[in-house]
Structure formats: structure tokens, C-alpha cells
C-alpha positions in Angstrom: 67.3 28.9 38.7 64.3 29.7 39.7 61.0 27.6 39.4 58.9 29.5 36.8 62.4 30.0 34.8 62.5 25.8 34.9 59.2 25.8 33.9 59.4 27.8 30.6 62.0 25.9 29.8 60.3 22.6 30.5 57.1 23.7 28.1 60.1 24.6 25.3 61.0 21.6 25.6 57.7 19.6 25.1 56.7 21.6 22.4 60.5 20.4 20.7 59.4 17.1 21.2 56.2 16.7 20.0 57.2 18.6 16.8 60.4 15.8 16.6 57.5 13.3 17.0 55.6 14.3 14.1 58.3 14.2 12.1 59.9 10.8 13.1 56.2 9.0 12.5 56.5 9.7 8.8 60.0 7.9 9.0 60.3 5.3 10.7 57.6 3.0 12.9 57.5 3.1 16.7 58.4 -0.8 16.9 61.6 -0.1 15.0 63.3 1.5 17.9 66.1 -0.8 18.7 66.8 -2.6 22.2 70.1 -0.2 22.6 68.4 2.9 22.4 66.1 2.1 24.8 68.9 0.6 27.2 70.9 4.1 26.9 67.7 6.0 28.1 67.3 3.3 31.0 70.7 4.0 32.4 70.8 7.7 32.3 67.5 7.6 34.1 68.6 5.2 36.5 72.3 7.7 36.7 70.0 10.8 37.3 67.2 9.0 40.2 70.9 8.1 41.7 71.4 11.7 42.2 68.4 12.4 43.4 67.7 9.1 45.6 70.0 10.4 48.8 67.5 13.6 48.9 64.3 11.4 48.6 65.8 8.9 51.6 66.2 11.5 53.9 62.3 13.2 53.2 61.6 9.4 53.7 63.3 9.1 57.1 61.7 12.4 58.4 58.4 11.4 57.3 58.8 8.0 58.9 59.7 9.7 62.3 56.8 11.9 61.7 54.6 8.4 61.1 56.1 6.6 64.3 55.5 9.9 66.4 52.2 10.0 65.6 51.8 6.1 65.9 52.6 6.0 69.6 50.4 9.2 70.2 47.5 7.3 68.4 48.2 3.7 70.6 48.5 5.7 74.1 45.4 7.3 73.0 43.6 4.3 72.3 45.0 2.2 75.2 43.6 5.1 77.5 39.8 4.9 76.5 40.2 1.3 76.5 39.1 -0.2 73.5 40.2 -3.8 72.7 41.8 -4.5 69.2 41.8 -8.0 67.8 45.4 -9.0 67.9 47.1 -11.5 65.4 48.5 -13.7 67.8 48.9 -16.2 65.4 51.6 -15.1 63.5 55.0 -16.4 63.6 57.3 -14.2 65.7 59.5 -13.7 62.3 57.3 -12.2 60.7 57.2 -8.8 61.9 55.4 -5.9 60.8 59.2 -4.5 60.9 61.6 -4.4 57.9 64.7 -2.7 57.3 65.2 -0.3 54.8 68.2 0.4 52.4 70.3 2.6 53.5 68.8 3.4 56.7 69.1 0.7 58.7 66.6 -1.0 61.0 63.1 1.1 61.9 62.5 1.4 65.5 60.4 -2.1 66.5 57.0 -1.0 67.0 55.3 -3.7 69.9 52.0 -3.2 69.2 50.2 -5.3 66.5 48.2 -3.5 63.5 45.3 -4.2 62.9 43.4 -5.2 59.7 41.3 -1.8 59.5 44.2 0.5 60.2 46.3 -0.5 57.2 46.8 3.1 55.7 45.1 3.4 52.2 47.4 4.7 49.4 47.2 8.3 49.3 47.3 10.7 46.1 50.1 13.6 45.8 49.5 16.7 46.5 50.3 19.3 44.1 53.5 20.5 45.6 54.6 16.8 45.4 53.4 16.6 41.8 55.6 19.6 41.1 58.3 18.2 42.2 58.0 14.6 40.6 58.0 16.5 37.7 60.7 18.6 38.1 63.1 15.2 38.7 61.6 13.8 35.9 64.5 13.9 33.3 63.8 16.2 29.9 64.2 13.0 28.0 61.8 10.9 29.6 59.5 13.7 29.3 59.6 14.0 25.7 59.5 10.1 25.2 56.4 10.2 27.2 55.0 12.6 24.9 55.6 11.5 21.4 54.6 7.7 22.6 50.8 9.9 23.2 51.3 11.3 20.1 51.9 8.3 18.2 49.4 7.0 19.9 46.8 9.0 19.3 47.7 8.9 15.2 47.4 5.0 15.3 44.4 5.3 16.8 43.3 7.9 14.1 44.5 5.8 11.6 42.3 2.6 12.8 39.2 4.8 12.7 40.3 5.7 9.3 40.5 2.7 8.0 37.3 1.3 9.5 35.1 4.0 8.0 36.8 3.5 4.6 36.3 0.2 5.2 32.7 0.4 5.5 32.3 3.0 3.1 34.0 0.0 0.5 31.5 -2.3 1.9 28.5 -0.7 1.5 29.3 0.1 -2.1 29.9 -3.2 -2.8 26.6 -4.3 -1.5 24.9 -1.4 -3.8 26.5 -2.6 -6.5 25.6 -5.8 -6.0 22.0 -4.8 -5.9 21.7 -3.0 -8.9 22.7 -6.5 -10.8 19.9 -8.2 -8.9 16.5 -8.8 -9.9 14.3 -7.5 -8.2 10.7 -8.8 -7.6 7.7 -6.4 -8.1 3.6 -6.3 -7.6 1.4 -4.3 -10.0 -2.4 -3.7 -9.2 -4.5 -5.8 -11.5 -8.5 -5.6 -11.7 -10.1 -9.0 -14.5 -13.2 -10.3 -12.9 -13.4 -13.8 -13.4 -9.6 -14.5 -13.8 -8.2 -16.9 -12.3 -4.4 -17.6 -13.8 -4.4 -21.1 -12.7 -6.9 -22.3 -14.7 -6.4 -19.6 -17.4 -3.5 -17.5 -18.5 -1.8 -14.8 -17.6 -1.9 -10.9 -18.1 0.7 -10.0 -20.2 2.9 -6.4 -19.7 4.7 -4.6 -21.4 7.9 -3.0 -19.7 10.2 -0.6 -21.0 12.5 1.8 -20.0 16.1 2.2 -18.7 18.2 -0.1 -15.7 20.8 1.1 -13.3 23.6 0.0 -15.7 21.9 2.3 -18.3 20.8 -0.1 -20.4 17.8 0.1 -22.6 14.9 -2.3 -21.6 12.0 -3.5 -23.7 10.2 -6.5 -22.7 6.6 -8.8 -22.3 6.7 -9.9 -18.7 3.7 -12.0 -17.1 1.6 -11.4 -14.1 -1.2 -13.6 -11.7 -4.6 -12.0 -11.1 -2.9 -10.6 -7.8 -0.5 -8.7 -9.9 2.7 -10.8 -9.0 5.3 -12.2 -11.6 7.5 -9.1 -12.2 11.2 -9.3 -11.5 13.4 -6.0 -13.1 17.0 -4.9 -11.9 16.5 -1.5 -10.4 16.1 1.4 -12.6 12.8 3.6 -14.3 10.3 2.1 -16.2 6.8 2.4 -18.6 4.3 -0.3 -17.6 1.3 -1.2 -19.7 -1.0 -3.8 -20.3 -0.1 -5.7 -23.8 -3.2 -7.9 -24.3 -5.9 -9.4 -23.2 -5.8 -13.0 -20.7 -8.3 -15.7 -21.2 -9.9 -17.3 -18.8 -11.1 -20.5 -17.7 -14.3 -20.1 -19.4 -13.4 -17.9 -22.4 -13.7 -14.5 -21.4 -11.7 -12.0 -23.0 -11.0 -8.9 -21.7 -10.8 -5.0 -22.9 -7.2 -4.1 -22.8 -6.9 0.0 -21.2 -4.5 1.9 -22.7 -3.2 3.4 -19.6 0.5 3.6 -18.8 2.5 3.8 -15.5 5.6 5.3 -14.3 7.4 3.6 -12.2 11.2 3.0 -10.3 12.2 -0.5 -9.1 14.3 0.0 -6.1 14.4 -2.8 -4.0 13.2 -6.1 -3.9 8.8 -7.3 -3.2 8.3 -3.2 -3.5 4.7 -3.0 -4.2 3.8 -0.9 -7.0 -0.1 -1.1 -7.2 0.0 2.3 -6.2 1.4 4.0 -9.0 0.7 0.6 -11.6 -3.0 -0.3 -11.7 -5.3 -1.5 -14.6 -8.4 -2.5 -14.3 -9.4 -5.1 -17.4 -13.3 -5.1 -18.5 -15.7 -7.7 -19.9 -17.3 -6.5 -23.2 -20.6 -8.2 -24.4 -19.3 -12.1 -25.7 -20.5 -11.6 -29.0 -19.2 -8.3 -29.5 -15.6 -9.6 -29.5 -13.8 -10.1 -32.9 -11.4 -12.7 -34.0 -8.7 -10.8 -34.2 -8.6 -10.2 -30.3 -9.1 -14.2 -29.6 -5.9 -14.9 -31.6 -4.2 -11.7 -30.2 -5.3 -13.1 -26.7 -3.8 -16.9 -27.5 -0.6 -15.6 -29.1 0.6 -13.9 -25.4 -1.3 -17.3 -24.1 0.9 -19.3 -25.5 4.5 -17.4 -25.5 4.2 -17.4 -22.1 0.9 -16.7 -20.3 0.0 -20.5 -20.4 1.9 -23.2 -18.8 2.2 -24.9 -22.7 1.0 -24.4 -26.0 -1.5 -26.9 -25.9 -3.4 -25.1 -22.7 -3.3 -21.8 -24.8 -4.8 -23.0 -27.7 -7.5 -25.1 -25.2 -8.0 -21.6 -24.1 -8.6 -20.1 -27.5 -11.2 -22.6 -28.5 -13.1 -22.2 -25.4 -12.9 -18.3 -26.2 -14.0 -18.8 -29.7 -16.6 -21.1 -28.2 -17.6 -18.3 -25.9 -18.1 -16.0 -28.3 -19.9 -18.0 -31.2 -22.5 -19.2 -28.7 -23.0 -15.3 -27.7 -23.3 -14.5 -31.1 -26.2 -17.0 -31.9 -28.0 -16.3 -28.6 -27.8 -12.4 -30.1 -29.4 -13.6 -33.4 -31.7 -15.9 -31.7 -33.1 -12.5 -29.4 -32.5 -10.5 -32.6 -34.8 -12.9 -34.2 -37.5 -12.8 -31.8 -37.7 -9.2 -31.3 -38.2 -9.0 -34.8 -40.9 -11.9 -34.7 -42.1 -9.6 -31.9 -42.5 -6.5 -33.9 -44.0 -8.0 -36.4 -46.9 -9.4 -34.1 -47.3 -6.0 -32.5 -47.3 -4.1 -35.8 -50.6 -3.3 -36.8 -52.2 -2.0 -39.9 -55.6 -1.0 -41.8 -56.2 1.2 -45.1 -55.3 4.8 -43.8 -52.8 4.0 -40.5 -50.6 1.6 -38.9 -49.8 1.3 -35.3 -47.4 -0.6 -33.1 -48.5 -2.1 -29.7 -46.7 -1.2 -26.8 -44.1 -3.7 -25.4 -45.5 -3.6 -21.9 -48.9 -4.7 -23.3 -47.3 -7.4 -25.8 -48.6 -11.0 -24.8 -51.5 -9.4 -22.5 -53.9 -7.9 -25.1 -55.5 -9.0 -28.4 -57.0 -7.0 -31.6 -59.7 -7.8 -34.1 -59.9 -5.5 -37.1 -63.1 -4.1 -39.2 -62.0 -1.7 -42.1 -60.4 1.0 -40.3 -61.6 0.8 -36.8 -59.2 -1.2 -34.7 -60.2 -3.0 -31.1 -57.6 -3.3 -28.8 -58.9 -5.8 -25.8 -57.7 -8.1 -22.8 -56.5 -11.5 -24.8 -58.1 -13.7 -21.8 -61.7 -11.6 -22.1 -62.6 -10.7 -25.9 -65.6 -8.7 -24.5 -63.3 -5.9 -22.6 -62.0 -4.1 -24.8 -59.2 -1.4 -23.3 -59.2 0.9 -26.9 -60.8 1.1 -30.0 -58.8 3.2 -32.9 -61.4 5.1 -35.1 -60.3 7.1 -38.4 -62.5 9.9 -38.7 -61.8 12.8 -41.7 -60.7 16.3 -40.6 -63.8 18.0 -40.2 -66.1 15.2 -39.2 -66.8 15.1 -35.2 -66.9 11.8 -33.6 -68.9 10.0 -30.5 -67.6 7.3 -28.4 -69.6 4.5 -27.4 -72.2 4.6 -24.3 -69.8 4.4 -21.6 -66.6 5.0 -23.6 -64.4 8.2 -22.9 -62.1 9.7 -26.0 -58.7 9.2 -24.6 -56.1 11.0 -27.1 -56.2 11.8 -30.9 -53.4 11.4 -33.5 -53.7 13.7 -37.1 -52.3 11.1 -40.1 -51.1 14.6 -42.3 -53.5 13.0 -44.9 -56.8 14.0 -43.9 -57.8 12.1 -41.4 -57.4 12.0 -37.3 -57.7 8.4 -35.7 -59.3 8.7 -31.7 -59.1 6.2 -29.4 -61.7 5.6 -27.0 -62.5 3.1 -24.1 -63.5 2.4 -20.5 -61.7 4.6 -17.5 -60.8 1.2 -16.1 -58.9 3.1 -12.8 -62.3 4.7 -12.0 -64.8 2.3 -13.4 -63.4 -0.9 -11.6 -63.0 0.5 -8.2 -66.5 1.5 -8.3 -67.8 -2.0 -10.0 -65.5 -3.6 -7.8 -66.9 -2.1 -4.2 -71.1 -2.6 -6.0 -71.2 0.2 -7.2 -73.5 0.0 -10.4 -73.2 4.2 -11.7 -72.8 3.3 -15.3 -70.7 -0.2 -14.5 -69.7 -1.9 -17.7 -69.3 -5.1 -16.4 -68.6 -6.4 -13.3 -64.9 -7.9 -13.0 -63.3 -10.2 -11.5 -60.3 -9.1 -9.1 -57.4 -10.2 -11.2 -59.1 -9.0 -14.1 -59.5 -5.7 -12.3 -55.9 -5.5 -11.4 -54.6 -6.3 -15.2 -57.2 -3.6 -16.5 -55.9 -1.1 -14.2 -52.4 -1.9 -14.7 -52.5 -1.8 -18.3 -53.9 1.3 -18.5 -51.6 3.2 -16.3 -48.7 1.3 -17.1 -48.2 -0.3 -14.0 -47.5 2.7 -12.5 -49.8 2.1 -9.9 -51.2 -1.0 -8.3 -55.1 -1.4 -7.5 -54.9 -0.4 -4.1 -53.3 2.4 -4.9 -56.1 3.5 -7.4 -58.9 2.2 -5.1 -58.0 4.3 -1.6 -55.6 6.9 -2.7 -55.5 8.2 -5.6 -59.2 8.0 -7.0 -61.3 6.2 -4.3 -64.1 4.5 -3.9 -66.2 8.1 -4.6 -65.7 8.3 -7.7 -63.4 10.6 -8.6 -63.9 10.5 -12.5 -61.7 13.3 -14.0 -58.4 12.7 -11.8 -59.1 8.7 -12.8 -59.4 9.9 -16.7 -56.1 11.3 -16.7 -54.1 9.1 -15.6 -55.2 6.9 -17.9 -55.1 9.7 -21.1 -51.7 10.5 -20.0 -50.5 7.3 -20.1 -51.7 6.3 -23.5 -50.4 9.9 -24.7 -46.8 8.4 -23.9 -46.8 4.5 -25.5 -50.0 4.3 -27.7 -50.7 7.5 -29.5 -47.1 8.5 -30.5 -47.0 5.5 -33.2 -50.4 5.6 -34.9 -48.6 6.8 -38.2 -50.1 7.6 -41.9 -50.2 3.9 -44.2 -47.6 4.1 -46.8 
């Protein structure tokens, strides 16, 4: 037969096996084989390397001539260039390098001693060899061999298997694990003042759905940092349900903003997508309804105790009176105020301005009014005149007219007075072109602040914008302009 004949049928023959393999491994296990089986296979290979043994001896014995032929060549060659080998001296003369092989007898004694470095290494087969091997391997064997790498290759597959699935089974089990654990959350919280420790806390409201699908629709409490919310994953509303007191009273303006949010995992800060910023409103503008809105969420859990929250709620209360009376108390005065800056004669009445209030002074004489400087009764900054429509009317020596209001009834009122921002720089630097008076300096300054409504100092007056030359007309109207804005407007008709 020849050898690519053999080998077709060799390949048949593997393929046979691995398909018997296949088939066997749904069957039975590989450790089932029994001891007998195996022991069958063991003696009809040993039967079959019989046959085959008396060939291999002899290649063996030709080779091993081959070996000693080429073993004497090598020593002649090497006793001839005259290189010295280390020798083992000091082995026992029974334990030669010699054996005898079965079936062959003794080897030819070889006298010379090997040494170490020329022990030959184990060599690999060539392919012709390899061929061969195979060839005396039985067909048997040969499938054996094949379905043990089949079967092993399956087990293998199988472990891999059952490690994925196993992690797979693991990791579930941590997920659900973690969609029944509460999770811990921060929000982004904005109350000046608050501190939770001393006051209480912010309550929010939360609703919306969990992982397990239920519904979820509760007050939870947070710190002035926006920590205190623990949720089981899943999508919820956030919004702020009241206001917190603090410490001190303050109550705060609750937003109505609301935030959408999903709690995955646990310390997930949220400020990004949850923040609320809490304002102070004016103390006495807050009502009692937000105080005891404020102490109920106090008190059902934004304060360590019922006692603190109602502590808080009368220092809120507190808060809020006192603002209240200090209101009424400003209220009170402003009114007192108004009163002492409302003026009045037969035909008009007149308010003072606010930024003269407390500075000036007025005497009264039928309808002329005289508007002066309340620490000098002889510098008078206006004097109010009623005149009738039709009638002209003269200022005093040294007086300019600076504005004119018609009452509707009749009758104009003009008011008159000193150009303080040019005559006191003049008066001031000794000059004496139609001088008034002389002044002192801070009598100067208030006269030229009053009249231009402390829009510009003395200096300014004095070097820039008038000067010590007298510049008369540009000094007139700022001081005309000024009284155009807070005097003239309120000279009204008497009721």
C-alpha cells in the first residue's frame, strides 16, 4: 500500500473518531471509562510495538555503528591536535559508560572517557522520522488521542461557561442589591444666615417613582450644605416645602422652583441639577401664617425636638414684632417730619426739601415766606413771594429771581435769593463787587451746598466751575436748576 493511500485512510479515520467523540460526551463522562477497557488498549499496543520492535532494533544497531564510527574518527582527531580533556579518573571501574542492550548484546567498550561537554543533547525528529512514528502508531491510539483533545477542549469550554454565567449571576445580584439601598444625596442650598445647628432645617419635598416602581411622596430634611437626603435609586421632583428658621429668627422666602433628578448611586451630588437659593424679605413684612408654617416643618422634623422648634418660633415672632415697631416708629417720624417741612400761607403751601430738612429755618409774614440757614437767621437762601398774574415783581438789592411756580388761581409765587456759588467765592477770596456779607468758611460751604444740592463741593465752585472771576450767569444756573428740581415742583395752590 502505498504511503499517500495510508494516509487518506489515516485522515478517514480521524475524522470517524472525533465525530464518535462528540457523540460519546453527551453519554457518558470521560472518568467512567472502566480499568478493562483501558487494559485491552494497553495490550494490543504493547502486541503491535512487538511487531514493530525487531525493525526499530536493527535501525538502532546501525545507527549505533554509525555513532561509534564517527566516535573514534572524532578521538583520533582530537588526540592528533593535542588538546587535553579533563578525565574522570575517579570513577569506579564498574561504572562504565558501557551497557548492554536487549537483544543485542554487549556494545563495543569504548576506552576513552567522555567528557562532561560532549554529552550529546537530545535531538528533535526529523520529518521523515515523524512520518514514520506516525505511521506505527496504531489507528486506535490515534483516535483515543484525539477525542481525549476533544473532550478536552469542551471541558474547558464548559469552565469558561460557567464562569461568565457566573459573574453575569453576580453582578445582578449586586444590582439588585443596590436598587433596595438607600442612597445618600446632596442638593445645592443658598439661606444666608442659616446655620442648621443652631436653627432648623430646610425642609423638601420629594416625589416621584423608585426602581421597584413604587410611588414616592415625602418631606425629607437637609443642612445649610444641602446634605440629609437618602432615596433608593429611581427619578424624582425636588422642591423646597417651607421656610427654616434660624438662630435669630429669620424666615426665609420659599422659590417655587422644581428639580428633576435620578438617584443612581450612593454621595451623587446633585447641586447641579437641584439648587434653591432661599431669600430674606424685610422682618416686618413677614406674616403669621409663614412663622407657624415655618415651626410646623421645625418641629416634625427640622429641629432636634419640639421644644427647640417652638424656641425658634418665638424668637421668629420676636424678630418680626420688633421689625414691625421699628417700621412704625420710622413711619412715625417721617410723618412728624413732613409735617415740620410742610409749609403753608393764605394762597400756597410748600414742602421743604428733605436734603435741606434739619439745616434751614422759615419765618412767615402774610404770604411771603423766608427760607434761611437755621444757624444764621440773617442769610436767608429764598424768599417765596405771591404776586397776581399780571403784576411784575423786583427782588431785593442783591437778590436774583430764581424760578416761578403759577397756583392756577391767579397768582404766580417767585422765589428769590443770593447766587451763593458766585457770591461766596468772590466774598470769600475779598472781593467786595456787591458782597452780601462776608461768610465764614463753613458757612460758605453749607450755603453752596445747599443751593446746588451738594452736587458740588466749594472747591469745585471756587477753581473750576465758576472761579474766582466772577463768572455770574454759569454760577446762577446752577443754582436755578437746582431749585427747579426740589423746591419749585411743590409750591401748590392752598386748599
Amino acid at each position: 500500500m502505498s504511503d499517500e493511500t495510508r494516509g487518506r485512510e489515516d485522515a478517514a479515520q480521524d475524522a470517524e473518531a472525533c465525530a464518535e467523540a462528540l457523540e460519546s460526551l453527551d453519554r457518558i463522562a470521560l472518568d467512567e471509562l472502566s480499568l478493562s477497557d483501558l487494559a485491552v488498549d494497553a495490550q494490543d499496543e504493547v502486541r503491535e510495538g512487538t511487531e514493530d520492535e525487531g525493525s526499530d532494533a536493527k535501525d538502532a544497531s546501525d545507527e549505533a555503528e554509525a555513532e561509534e564510527d564517527d566516535s573514534k574518527d572524532d578521538v583520533q582527531s582530537e588526540s592528533a591536535s593535542g588538546e587535553e580533556t579533563a578525565l574522570l579518573g575517579s570513577l569506579p571501574a564498574d561504572d562504565s559508560l558501557t551497557r548492554e542492550l536487549p537483544g543485542l548484546g554487549s556494545a563495543p567498550a569504548v576506552d576513552e572517557t567522555i567528557a562532561m561537554g560532549d554529552i550529546p543533547l537530545p535531538s528533535v525528529p526529523s520529518a521523515r522520522e515523524a512520518e514514520a512514528r506516525h505511521h506505527k502508531m496504531s489507528p486506535k491510539r490515534r483516535n483515543l488521542m484525539v477525542a481525549g483533545v476533544v473532550a478536552a477542549a469542551l471541558v474547558a469550554g464548559g469552565a469558561g461557561y460557567a464562569a461568565w454565567n457566573g459573574y453575569q449571576q453576580e453582578q445582578a445580584a449586586v444590582a439588585a442589591v443596590n436598587a433596595h439601598t438607600m442612597m445618600s444625596v446632596q442638593i445645592g442650598v443658598h439661606a444666608a444666615g442659616l446655620d442648621c445647628s443652631t436653627g432648623s432645617k430646610i425642609p423638601v419635598q420629594v416625589s416621584g417613582q423608585d426602581s421597584d416602581g413604587s410611588s414616592v411622596s415625602e418631606t425629607l430634611y437637609v443642612d445649610e450644605h444641602g446634605r440629609g437626603i437618602k432615596l433608593l435609586p429611581g427619578d424624582y421632583t425636588l422642591s423646597i416645602a417651607g421656610s427654616p428658621i434660624a438662630a435669630d429668627g429669620t424666615i426665609y422666602t420659599v422659590p417655587t422652583t422644581k428639580a428633576q433628578v435620578s438617584v443612581k448611586s450612593d454621595g451623587q451630588d446633585l447641586s447641579a441639577q437641584a439648587s434653591f437659593k432661599l431669600k430674606v424679605p424685610s422682618a416686618d413684612t413677614v406674616t403669621d401664617d409663614q412663622i407657624d408654617a415655618a415651626a410646623k416643618y421645625a418641629e416634625e422634623g427640622g429641629a432636634s425636638s419640639a421644644a427647640v422648634a417652638k424656641v425658634l418660633q418665638q424668637a421668629a415672632t420676636a424678630r418680626r414684632d420688633a421689625a414691625v415697631n421699628a417700621m412704625s416708629s420710622r413711619e412715625a417720624q417721617a410723618a412728624r417730619d413732613a409735617d415740620a417741612r410742610h409749609k403753608a400761607t393764605n394762597l400756597y403751601q410748600l414742602d421743604i426739601p428733605v436734603e435741606w430738612y434739619g439745616k434751614v429755618a422759615t419765618w412767615q409774614n402774610g404770604n411771603t415766606l423766608c427760607i434761611y440757614l437755621a444757624s444764621d437767621s440773617n442769610t436767608p437762601i429764598a424768599t417765596l413771594v405771591a404776586v397776581r398774574d399780571g403784576e411784575s415783581f423786583t427782588p431785593d438789592k442783591g437778590d436774583t429771581v430764581l424760578g416761578a411756580a403759577s397756583l392756577g388761581n391767579g397768582y404766580t409765587v417767585y422765589a428769590s435769593g443770593p447766587v451763593y456759588p458766585y457770591v461766596v467765592p468772590q466774598t470769600i477770596n475779598g472781593r467786595t463787587q456787591d458782597p452780601v456779607s462776608t461768610y465764614p468758611m463753613d458757612t460758605a460751604i453749607d450755603l453752596v451746598e445747599l443751593t446746588t444740592g451738594n452736587r458740588y463741593t466749594y472747591s469745585q465752585i471756587k477753581n473750576v466751575l465758576v472761579g474766582k472771576d466772577g463768572k455770574a450767569d454759569a454760577a446762577t444756573k446752577l443754582e436755578t436748576d437746582y431749585l427747579a428740581q426740589i423746591l419749585m415742583p411743590s409750591i401748590k395752590a392752598q386748599d
